[in-house]
N, C-alpha and C positions, 0 to 999 in steps of 0.2 A: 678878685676880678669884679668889674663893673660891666652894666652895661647902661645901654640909653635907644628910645625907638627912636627913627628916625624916618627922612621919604627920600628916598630918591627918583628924582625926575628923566623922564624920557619923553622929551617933548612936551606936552599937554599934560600928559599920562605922571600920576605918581605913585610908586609899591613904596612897602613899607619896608624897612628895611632896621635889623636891630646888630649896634656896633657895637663890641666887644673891647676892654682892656683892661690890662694887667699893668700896674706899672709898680716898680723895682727899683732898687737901690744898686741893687749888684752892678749893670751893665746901662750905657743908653744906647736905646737901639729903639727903631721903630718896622715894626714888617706890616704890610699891609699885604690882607691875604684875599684873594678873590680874584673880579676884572676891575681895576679901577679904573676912571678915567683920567685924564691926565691932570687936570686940578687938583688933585686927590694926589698924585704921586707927586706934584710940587710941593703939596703941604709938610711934608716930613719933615722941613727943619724947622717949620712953625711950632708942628705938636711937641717937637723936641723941647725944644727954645720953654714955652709955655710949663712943660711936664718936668725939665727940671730947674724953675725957679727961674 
């Protein structure tokens, strides 16, 4: 498992924010766990696409 810190934006405003992953050979799957906002749930075939090759 990895991780990486990061910011997420609200407005003006930014928290930090630290994302988490595991990636595997067994299955491809991506779950995003939290409230994302909707750029964030578009991305899913990106990170796919990217994480296997």
């Amino acid at each position: 498992m990895g991780y990486v810190l990061s910011v997420g934006l609200e407005g003006m405003k930014g928290h930090r924010v630290m994302v988490e992953a595991n990636v595997r050979d067994e299955k491809e799957a991506c779950v995003i766990i939290g409230l994302p906002d909707a750029p964030m749930k578009e991305s899913k075939d990106r990170i796919l696409m990217v994480v296997g090759g």
